[in-house]
C-alpha positions as CSV (number, residue, x, y, z in Angstrom):
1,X,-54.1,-72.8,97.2
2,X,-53.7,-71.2,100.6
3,X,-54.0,-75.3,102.1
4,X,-51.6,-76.6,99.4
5,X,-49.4,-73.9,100.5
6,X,-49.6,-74.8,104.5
7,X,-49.2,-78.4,103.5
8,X,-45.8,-77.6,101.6
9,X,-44.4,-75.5,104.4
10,X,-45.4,-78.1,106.6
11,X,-43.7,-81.1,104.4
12,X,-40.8,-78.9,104.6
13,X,-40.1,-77.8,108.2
14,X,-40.8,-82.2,108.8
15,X,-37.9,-83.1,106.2
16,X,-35.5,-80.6,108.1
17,X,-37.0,-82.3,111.4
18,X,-36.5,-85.8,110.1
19,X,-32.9,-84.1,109.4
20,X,-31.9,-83.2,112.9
21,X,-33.3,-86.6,114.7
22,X,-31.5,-88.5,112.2
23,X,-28.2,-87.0,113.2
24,X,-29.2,-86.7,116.9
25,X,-29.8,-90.6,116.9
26,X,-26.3,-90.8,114.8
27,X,-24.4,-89.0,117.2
28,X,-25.4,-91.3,119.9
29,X,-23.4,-93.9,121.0
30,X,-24.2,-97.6,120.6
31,X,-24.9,-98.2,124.2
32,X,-27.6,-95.4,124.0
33,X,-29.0,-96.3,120.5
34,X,-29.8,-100.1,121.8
35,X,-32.2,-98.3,123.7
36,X,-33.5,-95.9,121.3
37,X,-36.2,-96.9,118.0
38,X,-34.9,-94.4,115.5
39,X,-37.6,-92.7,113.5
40,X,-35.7,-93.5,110.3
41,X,-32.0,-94.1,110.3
42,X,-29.5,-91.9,108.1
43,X,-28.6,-93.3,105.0
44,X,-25.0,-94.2,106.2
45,X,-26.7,-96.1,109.4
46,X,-28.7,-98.2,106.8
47,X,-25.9,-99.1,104.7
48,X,-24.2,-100.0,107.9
49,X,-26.9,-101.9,109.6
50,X,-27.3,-103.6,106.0
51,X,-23.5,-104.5,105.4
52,X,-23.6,-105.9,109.3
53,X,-26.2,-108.8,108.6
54,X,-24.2,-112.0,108.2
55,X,-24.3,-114.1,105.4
56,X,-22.5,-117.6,104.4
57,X,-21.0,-116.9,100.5
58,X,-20.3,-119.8,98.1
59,X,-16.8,-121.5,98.8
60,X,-14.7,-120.6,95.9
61,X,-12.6,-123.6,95.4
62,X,-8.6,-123.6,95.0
63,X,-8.8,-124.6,91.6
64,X,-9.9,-120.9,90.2
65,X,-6.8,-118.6,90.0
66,X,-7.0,-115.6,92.5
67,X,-9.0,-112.3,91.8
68,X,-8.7,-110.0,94.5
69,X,-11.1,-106.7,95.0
70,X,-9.5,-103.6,95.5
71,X,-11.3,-104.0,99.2
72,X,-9.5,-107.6,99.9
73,X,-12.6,-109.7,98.6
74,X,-12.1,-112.9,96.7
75,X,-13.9,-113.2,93.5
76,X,-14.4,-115.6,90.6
77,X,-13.3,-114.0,87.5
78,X,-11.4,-110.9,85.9
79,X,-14.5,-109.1,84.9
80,X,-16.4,-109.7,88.3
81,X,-13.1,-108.3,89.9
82,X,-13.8,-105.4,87.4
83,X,-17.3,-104.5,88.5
84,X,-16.6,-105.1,92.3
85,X,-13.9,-102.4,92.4
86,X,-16.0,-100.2,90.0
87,X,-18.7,-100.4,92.2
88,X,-15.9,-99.8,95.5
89,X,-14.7,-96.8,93.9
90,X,-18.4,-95.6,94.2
91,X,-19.1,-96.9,97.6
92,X,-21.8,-98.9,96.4
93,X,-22.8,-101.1,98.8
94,X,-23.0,-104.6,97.6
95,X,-22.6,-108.5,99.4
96,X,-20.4,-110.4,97.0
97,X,-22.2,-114.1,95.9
98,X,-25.1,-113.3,99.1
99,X,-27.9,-116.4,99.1
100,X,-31.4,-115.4,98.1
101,X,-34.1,-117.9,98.5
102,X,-36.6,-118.0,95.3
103,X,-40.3,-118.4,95.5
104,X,-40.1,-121.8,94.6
105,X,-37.4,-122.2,97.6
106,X,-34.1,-122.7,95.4
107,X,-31.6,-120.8,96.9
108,X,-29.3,-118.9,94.7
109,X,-26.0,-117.2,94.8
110,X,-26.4,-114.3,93.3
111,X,-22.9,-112.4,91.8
112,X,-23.8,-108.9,93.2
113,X,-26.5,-108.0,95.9
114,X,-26.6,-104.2,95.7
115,X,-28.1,-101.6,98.2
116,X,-29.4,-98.8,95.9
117,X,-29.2,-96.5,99.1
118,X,-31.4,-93.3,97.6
119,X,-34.3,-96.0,97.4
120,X,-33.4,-98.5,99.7
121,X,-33.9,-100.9,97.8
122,X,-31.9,-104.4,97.1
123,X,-31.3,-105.2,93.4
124,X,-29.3,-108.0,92.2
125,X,-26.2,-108.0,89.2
126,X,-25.7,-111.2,87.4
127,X,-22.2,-111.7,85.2
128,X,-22.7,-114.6,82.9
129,X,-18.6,-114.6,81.6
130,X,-19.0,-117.9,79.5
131,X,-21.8,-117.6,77.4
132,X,-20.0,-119.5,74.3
133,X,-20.6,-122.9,76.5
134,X,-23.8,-123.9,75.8
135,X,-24.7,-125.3,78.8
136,X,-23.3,-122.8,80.4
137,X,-25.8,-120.3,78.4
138,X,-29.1,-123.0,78.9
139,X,-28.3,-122.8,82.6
140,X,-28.2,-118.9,82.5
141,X,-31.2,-118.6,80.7
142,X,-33.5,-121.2,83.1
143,X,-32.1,-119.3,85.6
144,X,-33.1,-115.7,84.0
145,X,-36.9,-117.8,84.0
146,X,-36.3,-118.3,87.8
147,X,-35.3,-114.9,88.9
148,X,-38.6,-113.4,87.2
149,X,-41.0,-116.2,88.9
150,X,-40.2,-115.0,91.9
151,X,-40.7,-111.6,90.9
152,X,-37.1,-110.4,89.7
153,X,-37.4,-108.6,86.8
154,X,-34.6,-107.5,84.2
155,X,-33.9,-103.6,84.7
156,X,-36.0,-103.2,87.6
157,X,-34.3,-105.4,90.5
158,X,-32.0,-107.7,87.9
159,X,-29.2,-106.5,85.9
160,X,-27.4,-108.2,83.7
161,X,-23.8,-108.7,81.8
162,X,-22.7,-111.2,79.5
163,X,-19.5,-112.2,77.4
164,X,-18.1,-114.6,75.5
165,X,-14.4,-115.5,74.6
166,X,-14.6,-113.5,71.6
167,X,-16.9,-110.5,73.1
168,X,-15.7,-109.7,76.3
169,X,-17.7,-107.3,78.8
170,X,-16.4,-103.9,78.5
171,X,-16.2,-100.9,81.4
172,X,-18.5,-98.9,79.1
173,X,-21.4,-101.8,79.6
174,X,-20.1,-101.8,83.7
175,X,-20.5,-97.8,83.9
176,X,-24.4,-98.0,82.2
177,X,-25.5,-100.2,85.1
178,X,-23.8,-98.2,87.7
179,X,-25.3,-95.0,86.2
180,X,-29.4,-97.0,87.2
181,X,-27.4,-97.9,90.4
182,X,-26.9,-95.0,91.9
C-alpha cells in the first residue's frame, strides 16, 4: 500500500511537471522551438501542428451550387455545410474532403477527417446525402467494405450519416456524433 501510495504521488507531481514544460515550450517563440524536441506538445500545439500539414482536397466543380462554412470553406451539400459549422462552433478540428490512402492503396476523400484532440486520435465522418440513388447507395456500401479492410471500423474511427430525399439528416443525428467526438 505504502508503494502504491509513492507511485500515485509520484504520477502526480510528473502530470503537473509535464504541465509546466508544456507551457514553458508554448511560451517560446518559434525561432527557439525549432531548436527545441518538446516532451509532449500542449493540446493546442497538436491541433496546430496537425491543421498546418498540407493537403490537396478534391476540386469541387462549378456545377454544384455554393455552400459556404461558417469558417469560409467550400463544401458539397447543405447538410455537410451543417456538420462543418456544428463541428466550428465546437472547435473541432477537422480537414474538409483530406486524402487517405487505403491498404489496398485506393486513395479516398474522406468528407470529414477529425482530430479527437483528448485522444489524439484521427477518425473519419462520412455523409452519404443520396442514398435513394441506387448506385449511389452500392458505391457507399463497397466503400463502407473498403474503409473496414484497411482497418476503419464503424463507431470506432468511422462515423456515419445518411439521408434520402424523403428522410433528410437531422441536427439531432449531427449532435450524437459530436457527443463520441469530443
Amino acid at each position: 500500500n505504502r508503494e502504491i501510495k509513492g507511485l500515485e504521488a509520484l504520477l502526480k507531481t510528473a502530470d503537473g511537471l509535464n504541465v509546466v514544460l508544456q507551457k514553458l515550450y508554448s511560451d517560446q517563440e518559434e525561432e527557439i522551438k525549432m531548436y527545441l524536441d518538446p516532451i509532449d506538445m500542449s493540446d493546442d500545439e497538436y491541433v496546430k501542428a496537425w491543421l498546418a500539414q498540407p493537403y490537396i482536397s478534391k476540386i469541387i466543380p462549378d456545377t454544384i451550387p455554393v455552400y459556404e462554412t461558417d469558417h469560409s470553406e467550400r463544401v458539397r451539400s447543405k447538410s455537410e455545410l451543417t456538420i462543418a459549422n456544428a463541428m466550428g462552433k465546437l472547435n473541432i478540428p477537422y480537414k474538409y474532403e483530406c486524402p487517405l490512402r487505403l491498404k489496398n492503396g485506393t486513395v479516398i476523400y474522406p468528407d470529414f477527417t477529425i482530430l479527437i484532440v483528448s485522444k489524439r486520435k484521427v477518425v473519419y465522418w462520412e455523409h452519404r446525402g443520396m442514398m435513394d440513388d441506387a448506385d449511389y447507395a452500392r458505391s457507399a456500401i463497397a466503400r463502407t467494405k473498403d474503409y473496414a479492410k484497411s482497418g476503419f471500423y464503424l463507431g470506432d474511427s468511422l462515423f456515419i450519416t445518411e439521408e434520402t430525399s424523403s428522410t433528410p439528416l437531422g441536427t439531432d443525428e449531427i449532435q450524437a456524433i459530436i457527443a463520441m467526438l469530443v
